[in-house]
Steps between C-alpha positions, in 0.01 A plus 500: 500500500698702750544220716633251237734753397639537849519115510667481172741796603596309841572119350731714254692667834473175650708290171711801524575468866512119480822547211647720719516831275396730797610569799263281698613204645333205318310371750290805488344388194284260690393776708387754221300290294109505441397190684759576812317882501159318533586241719713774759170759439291197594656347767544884660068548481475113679771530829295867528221540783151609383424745395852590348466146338188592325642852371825329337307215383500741160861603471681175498696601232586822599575390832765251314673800304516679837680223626705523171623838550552453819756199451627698240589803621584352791814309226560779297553669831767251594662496174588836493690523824764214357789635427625573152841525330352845304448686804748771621672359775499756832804779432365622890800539739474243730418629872 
């Protein structure tokens, strides 16, 4: 049940990413999606020598959300170092 409700949770994020009402660009909605997490986890555990191959073979999934939050932060990151009109401008003396 846990992981249906994580599946259900992310197709939600991923509608609301896709009508643009966060601050995601849209095109990260193909990235954060259920199948994308499995098929990033999965494709991580193949291109992986043995025996690290054999110990991800398991955590496809959470390999994918790693690769999630990554991107993510990575964004939100960005995001935040844009410019904005409600910041104080400098009042510093210039040198």
């Amino acid at each position: 049940m846990p992981i249906v409700t994580i599946g259900l949770a992310l197709l939600a994020l991923c509608v609301r990413i896709a009508l643009g009402r966060t601050v995601w660009p849209h095109w990260f909605a193909l990235v954060a999606n259920p199948l994308s997490l499995l098929a990033v986890g999965t494709a991580i555990a193949l291109v992986s020598p043995e025996p690290i191959a054999t110990w991800l073979g398991g955590a496809a999934f959470n390999l994918g959300l790693l690769v999630v939050y990554l991107i993510s932060t990575l964004l939100l990151r960005k995001a935040g170092r844009r410019p904005s009109a409600d910041r104080r401008p400098d009042l510093s003396p210039a040198s």
